[in-house]
One Martini backbone bead per residue (centre of mass of N, CA, C, O) as a GRO file, in nm:
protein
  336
    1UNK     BB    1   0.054   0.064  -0.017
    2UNK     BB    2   0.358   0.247   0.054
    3UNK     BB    3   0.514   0.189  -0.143
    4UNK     BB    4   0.686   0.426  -0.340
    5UNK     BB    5   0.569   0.632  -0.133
    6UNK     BB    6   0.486   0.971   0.000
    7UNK     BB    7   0.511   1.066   0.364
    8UNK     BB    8   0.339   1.287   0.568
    9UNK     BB    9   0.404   1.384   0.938
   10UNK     BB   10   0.245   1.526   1.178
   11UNK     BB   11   0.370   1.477   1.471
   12UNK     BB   12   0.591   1.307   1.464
   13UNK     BB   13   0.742   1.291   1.751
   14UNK     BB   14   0.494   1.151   1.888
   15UNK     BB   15   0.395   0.906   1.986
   16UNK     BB   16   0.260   0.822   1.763
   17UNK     BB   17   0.466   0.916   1.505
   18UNK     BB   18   0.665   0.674   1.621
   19UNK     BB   19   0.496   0.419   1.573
   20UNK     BB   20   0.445   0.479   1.301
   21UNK     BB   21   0.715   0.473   1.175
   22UNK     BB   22   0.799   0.222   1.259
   23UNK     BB   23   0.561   0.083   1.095
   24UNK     BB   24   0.659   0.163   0.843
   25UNK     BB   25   0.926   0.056   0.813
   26UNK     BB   26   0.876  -0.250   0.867
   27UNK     BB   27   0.630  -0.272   0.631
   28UNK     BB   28   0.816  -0.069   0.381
   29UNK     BB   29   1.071  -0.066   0.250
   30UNK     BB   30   1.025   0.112  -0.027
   31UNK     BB   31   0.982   0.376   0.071
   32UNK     BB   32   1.051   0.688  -0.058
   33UNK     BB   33   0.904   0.890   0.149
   34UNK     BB   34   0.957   1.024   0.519
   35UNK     BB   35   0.805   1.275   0.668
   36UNK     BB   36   0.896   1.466   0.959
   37UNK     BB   37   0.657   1.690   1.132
   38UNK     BB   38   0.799   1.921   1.340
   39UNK     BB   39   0.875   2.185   1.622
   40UNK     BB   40   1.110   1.978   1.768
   41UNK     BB   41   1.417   1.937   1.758
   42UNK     BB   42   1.501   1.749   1.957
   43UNK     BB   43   1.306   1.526   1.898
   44UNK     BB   44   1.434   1.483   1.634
   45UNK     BB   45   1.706   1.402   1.694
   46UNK     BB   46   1.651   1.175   1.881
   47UNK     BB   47   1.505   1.004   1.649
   48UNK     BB   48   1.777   1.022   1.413
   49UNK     BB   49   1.923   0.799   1.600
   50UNK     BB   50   1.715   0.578   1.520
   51UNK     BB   51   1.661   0.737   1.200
   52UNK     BB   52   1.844   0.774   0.961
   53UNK     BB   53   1.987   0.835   0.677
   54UNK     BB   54   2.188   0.564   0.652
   55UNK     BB   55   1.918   0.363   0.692
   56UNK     BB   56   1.671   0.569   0.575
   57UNK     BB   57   1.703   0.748   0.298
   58UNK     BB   58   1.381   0.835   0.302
   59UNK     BB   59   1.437   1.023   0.521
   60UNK     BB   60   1.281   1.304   0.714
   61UNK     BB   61   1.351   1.640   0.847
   62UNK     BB   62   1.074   1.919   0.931
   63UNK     BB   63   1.061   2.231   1.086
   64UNK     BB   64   0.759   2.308   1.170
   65UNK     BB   65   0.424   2.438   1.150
   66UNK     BB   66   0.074   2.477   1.094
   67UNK     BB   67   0.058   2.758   1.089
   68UNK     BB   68   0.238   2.731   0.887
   69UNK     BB   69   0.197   2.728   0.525
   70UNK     BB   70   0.450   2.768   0.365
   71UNK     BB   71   0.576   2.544   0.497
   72UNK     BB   72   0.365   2.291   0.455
   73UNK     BB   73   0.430   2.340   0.117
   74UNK     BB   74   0.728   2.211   0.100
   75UNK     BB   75   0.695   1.978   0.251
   76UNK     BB   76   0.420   1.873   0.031
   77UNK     BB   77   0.615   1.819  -0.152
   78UNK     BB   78   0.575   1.510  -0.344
   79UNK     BB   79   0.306   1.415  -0.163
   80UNK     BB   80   0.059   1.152  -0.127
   81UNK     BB   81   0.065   1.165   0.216
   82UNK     BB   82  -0.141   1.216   0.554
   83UNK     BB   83  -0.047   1.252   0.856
   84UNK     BB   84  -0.251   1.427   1.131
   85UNK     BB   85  -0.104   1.461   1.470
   86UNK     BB   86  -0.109   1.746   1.514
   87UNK     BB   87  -0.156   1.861   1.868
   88UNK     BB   88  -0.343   2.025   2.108
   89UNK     BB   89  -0.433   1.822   2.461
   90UNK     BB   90  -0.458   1.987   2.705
   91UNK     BB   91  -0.726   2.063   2.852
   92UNK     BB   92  -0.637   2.284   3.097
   93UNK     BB   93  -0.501   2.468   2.884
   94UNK     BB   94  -0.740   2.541   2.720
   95UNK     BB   95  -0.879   2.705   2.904
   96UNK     BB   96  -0.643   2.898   2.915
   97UNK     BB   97  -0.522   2.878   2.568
   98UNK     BB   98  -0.728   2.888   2.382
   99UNK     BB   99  -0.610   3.045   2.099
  100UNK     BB  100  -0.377   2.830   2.069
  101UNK     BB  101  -0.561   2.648   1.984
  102UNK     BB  102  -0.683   2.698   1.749
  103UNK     BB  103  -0.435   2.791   1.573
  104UNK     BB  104  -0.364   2.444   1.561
  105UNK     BB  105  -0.599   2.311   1.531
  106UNK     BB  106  -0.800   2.450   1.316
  107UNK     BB  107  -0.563   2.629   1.146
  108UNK     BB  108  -0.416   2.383   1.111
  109UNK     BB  109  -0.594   2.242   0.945
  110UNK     BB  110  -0.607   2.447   0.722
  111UNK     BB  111  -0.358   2.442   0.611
  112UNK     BB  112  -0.337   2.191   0.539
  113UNK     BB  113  -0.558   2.126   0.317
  114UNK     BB  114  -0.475   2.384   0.116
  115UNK     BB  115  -0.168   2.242   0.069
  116UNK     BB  116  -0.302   1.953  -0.025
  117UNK     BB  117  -0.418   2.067  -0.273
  118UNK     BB  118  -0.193   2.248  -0.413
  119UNK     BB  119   0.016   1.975  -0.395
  120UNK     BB  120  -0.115   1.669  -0.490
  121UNK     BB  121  -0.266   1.522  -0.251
  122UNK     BB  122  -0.437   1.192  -0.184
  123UNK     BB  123  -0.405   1.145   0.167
  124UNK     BB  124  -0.639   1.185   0.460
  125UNK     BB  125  -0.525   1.136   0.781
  126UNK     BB  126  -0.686   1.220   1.080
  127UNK     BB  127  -0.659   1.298   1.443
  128UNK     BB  128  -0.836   1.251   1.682
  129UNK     BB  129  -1.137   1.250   1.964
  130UNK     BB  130  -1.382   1.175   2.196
  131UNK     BB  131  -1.400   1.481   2.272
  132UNK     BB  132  -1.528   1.575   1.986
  133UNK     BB  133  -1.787   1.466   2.123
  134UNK     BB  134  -1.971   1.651   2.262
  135UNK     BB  135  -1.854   1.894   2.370
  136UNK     BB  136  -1.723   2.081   2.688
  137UNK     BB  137  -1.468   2.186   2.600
  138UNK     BB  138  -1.211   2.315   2.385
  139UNK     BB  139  -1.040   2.096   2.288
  140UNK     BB  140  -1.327   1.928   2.171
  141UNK     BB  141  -1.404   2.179   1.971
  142UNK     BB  142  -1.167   2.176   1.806
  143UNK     BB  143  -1.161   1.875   1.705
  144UNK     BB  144  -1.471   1.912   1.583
  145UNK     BB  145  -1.394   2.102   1.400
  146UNK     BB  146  -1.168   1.996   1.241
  147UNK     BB  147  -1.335   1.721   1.147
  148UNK     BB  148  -1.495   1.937   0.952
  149UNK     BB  149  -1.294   2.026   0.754
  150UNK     BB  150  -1.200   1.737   0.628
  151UNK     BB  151  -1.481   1.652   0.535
  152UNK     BB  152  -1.550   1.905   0.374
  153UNK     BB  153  -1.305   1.894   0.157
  154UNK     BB  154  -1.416   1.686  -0.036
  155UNK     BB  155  -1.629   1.825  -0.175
  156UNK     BB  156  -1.371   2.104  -0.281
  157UNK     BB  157  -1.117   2.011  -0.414
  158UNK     BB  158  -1.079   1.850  -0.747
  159UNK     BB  159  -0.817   1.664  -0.666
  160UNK     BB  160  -0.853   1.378  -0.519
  161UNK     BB  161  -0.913   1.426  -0.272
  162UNK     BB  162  -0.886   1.192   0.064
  163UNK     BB  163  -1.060   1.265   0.372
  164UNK     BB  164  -0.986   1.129   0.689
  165UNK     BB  165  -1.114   1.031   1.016
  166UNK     BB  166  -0.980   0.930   1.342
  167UNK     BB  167  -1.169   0.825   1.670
  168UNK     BB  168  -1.006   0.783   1.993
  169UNK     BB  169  -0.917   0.745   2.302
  170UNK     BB  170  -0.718   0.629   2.508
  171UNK     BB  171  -0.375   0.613   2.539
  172UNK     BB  172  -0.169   0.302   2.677
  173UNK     BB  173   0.074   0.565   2.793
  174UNK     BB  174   0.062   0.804   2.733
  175UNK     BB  175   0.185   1.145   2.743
  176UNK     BB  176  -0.057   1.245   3.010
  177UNK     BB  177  -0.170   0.994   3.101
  178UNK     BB  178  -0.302   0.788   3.360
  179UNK     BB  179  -0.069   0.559   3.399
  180UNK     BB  180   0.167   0.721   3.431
  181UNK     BB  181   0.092   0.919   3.653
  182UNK     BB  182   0.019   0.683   3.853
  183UNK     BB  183   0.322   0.538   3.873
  184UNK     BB  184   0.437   0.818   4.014
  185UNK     BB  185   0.289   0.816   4.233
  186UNK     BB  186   0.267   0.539   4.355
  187UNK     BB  187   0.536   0.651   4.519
  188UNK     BB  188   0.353   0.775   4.784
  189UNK     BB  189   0.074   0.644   4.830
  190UNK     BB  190  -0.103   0.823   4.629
  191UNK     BB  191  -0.411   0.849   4.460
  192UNK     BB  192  -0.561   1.046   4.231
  193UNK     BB  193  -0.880   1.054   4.208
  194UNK     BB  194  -1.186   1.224   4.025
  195UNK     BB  195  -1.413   0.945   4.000
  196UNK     BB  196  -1.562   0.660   4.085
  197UNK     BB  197  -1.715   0.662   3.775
  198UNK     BB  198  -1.532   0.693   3.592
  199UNK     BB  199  -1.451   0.657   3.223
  200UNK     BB  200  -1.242   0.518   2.962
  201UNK     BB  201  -1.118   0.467   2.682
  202UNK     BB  202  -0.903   0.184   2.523
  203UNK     BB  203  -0.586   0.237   2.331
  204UNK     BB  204  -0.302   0.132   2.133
  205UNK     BB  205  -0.070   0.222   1.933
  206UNK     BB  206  -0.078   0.000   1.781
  207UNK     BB  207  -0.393   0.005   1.677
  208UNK     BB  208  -0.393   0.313   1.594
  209UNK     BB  209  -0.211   0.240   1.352
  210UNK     BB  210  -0.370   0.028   1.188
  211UNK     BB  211  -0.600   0.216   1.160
  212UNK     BB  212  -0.483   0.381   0.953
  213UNK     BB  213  -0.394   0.179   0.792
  214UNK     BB  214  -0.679   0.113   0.705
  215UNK     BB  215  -0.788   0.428   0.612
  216UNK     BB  216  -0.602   0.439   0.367
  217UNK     BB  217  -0.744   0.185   0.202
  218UNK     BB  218  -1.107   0.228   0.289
  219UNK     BB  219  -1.127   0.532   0.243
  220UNK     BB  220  -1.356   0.744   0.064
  221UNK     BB  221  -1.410   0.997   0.189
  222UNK     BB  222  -1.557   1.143   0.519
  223UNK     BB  223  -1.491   0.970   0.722
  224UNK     BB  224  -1.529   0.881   1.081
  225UNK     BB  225  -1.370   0.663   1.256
  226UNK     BB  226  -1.384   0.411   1.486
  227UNK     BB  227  -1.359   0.227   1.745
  228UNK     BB  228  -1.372  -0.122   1.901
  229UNK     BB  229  -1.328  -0.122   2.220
  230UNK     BB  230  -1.274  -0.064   2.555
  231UNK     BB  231  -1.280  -0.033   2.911
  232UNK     BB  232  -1.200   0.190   3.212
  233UNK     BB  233  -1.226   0.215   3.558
  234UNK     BB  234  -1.028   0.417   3.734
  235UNK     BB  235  -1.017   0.258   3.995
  236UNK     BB  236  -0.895  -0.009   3.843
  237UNK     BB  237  -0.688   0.130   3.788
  238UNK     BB  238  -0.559   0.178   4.037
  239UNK     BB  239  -0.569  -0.030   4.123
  240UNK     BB  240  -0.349  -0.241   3.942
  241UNK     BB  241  -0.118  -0.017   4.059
  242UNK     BB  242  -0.237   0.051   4.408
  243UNK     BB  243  -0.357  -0.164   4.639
  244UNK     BB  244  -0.212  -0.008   4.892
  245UNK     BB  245  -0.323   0.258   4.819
  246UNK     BB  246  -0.456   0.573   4.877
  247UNK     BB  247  -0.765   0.679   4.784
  248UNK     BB  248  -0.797   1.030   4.623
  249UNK     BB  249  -1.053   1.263   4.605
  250UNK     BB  250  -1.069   1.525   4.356
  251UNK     BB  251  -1.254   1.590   4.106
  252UNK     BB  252  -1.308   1.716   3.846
  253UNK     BB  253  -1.222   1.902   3.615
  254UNK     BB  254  -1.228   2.148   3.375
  255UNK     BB  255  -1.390   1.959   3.126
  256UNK     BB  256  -1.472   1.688   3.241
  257UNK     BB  257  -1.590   1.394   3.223
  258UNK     BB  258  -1.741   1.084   3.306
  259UNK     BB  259  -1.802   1.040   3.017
  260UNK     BB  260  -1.734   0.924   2.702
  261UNK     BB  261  -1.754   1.000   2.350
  262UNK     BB  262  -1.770   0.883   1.968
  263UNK     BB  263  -2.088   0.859   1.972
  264UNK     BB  264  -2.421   0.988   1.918
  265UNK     BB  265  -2.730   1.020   1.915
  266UNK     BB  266  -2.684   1.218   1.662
  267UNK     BB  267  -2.522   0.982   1.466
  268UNK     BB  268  -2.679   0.757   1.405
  269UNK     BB  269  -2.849   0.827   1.122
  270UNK     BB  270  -2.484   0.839   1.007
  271UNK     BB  271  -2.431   0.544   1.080
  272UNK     BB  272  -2.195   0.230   1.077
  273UNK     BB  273  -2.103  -0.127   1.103
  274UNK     BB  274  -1.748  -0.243   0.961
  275UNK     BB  275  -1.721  -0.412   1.266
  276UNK     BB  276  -1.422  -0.312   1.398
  277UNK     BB  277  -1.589  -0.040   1.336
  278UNK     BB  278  -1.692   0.298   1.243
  279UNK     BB  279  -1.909   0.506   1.059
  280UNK     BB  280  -1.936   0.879   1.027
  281UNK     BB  281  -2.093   1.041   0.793
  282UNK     BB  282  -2.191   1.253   0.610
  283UNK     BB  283  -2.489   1.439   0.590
  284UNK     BB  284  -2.428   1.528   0.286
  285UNK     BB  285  -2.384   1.295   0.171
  286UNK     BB  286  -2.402   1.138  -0.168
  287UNK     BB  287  -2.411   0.926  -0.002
  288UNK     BB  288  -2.575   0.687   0.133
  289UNK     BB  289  -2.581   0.494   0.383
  290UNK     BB  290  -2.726   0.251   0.241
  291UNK     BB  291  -2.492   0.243   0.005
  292UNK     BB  292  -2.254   0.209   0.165
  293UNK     BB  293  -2.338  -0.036   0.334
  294UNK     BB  294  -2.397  -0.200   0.030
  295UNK     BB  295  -2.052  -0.147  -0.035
  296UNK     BB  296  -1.952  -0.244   0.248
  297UNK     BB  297  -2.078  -0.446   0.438
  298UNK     BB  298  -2.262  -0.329   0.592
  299UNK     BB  299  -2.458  -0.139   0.872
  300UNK     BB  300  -2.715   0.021   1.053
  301UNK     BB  301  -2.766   0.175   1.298
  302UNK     BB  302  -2.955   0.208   1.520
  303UNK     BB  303  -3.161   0.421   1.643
  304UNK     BB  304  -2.984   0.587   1.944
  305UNK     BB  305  -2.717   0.520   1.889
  306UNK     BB  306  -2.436   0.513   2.153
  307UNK     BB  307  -2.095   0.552   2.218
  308UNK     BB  308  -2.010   0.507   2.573
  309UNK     BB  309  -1.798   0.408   2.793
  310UNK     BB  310  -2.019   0.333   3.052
  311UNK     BB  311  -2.202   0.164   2.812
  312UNK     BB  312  -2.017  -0.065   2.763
  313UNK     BB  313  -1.967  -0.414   2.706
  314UNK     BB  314  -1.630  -0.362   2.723
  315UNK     BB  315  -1.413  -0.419   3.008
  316UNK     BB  316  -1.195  -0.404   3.206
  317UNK     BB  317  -0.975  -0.580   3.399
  318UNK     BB  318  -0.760  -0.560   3.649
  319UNK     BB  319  -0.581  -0.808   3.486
  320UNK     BB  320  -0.561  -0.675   3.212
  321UNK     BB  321  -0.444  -0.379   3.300
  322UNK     BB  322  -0.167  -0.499   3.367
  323UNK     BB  323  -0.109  -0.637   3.126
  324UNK     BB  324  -0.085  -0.357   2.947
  325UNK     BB  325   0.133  -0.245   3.083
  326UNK     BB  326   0.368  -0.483   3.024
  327UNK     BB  327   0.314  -0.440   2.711
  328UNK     BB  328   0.303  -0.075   2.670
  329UNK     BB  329   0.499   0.037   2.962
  330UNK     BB  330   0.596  -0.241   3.166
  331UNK     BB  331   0.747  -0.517   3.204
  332UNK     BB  332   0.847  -0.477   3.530
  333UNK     BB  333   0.532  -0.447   3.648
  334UNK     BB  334   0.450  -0.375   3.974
  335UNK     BB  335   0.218  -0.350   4.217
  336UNK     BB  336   0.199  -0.130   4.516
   0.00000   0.00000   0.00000
């Protein structure tokens, strides 16, 4: 699928697209070129450490901005596929420096559409989340303001490019996420809980980077795709990394949910099951759903139907999420 051909991803040095790196290199050796678009230097050299240009040729390394048009367009000469990965996501970031998101999310995602229409770019999979359903918060408004971009891009191309959106919950380990921090804390003999009743949706690096690739081969333009995942309740991850510790209730956040969704009960209209995923089409699609389900041999979901991570059918168990901490945060990860 990716052999041949030209590749760039924005926030290319963030754990997304390190993994994401990591395996278009192990499953594509033929890739012509993999642009890393981010604006760490360090981290950048960190990664070229691991991924130089003299073990792989095809590889480059450009610092710039989404906010950056002029950027964007330079980097995206000669590119066939663009992951777009770049964003901020720190909730309570954003309620202190909401223009600062915006200007990221939103005008970012602007400006890379614009530059890859004016570009010949054939494939956009941008990386949402699941605040971005009926979001409550400021990065999740931005983050379906982006989603709404990118599907609507597809209308007015006019170039064959083809848009679609992957939307999916917390990333198990990921930097920010709550594994790592309840690590960090339990060593002190304490877990600040927000919410005994809190839930969120758990996907791995390696799962979403599938998702990806799965997305680049068979969306059609204009698609926010799902995944089928599993939930966690908070208290549980607790148990599991410090069944010792003191859990300490300290409440929500602002901006915060105590349970998330990926799918509104009014997505269900325009939504399909295409087995492993969710597919929530354009409501102004040229196809309709039910061509589209019988296009795709899916089905369209029932009026109604919402997916929330609280009334998820498939939770994690304690003992399933050590099993997880140990195999994608901490191999000799034992419990405090």
């Amino acid at each position: 699928m990716l052999n041949d051909k030209a590749i760039l991803i924005t926030g290319g040095t963030g754990s997304f697209g390190k993994a994401f790196v990591k395996a278009v290199l192990a499953s594509y050796p033929r890739i012509r070129r993999l642009v890393i678009y981010s604006r760490d230097e360090l981290k950048q050299f960190e990664m070229s450490q691991l991924y130089g240009d003299r073990d792989y040729p095809g590889i480059r390394y450009f610092i710039g901005d989404v906010r950056d048009r002029g950027r964007l367009k330079r980097a995206l000469h000669g590119i066939d596929t663009v992951i777009h990965a770049a964003a901020l996501k720190q909730v309570p970031a954003a309620e202190y420096n909401p223009m600062e998101f915006i200007r990221t999310n939103i005008m970012g995602a602007e400006n890379l559409i614009e530059s890859c229409m004016d570009t010949g770019v054939q494939r956009v999979v941008a990386l949402s989340t699941d605040k971005a359903a009926a979001p409550i918060n400021l990065y999740g408004a931005t983050k379906l303001c982006s989603d709404k971009l990118f599907v609507a891009a597809n209308n007015y191309s006019g170039t064959g490019l083809k848009l679609s959106v992957v939307r999916y919950g917390n990333v198990m380990g990921s930097r920010g996420s709550v594994v790592p921090f309840f690590l960090a804390k339990a060593k002190d003999g304490v877990l600040p809980v927000t919410d005994p009743s809190m839930t969120r949706f758990n996907i791995s690096l390696r799962e979403g980077v599938s998702m990806v690739f799965w997305a680049l081969e068979q969306a059609l333009g204009g698609e926010i795709f799902v995944p089928k995942i599993p939930s966690y309740r908070i208290v549980d991850v607790a148990e599991a990394i410090g069944p010792n510790c003191r859990k300490q209730i300290i409440g929500i956040r602002p901006g915060e949910k105590v349970h998330e969704e990926m799918i509104t009960e009014s997505d269900s209209l325009n939504t399909v099951d295409l087995g492993a995923y969710y597919a929530i089409l354009p409501a102004n699609a040229a196809m309709s759903v039910e061509r589209y389900a019988e296009q795709r041999a899916a089905r369209p979901v029932p009026p109604g139907f919402a997916y929330q991570s609280g009334r998820n059918p498939h939770f994690l168990s304690v003992d399933e999420i050590r099993a997880l901490i140990r195999e994608h945060v901490d191999p000799a990860f034992q419990p405090v």
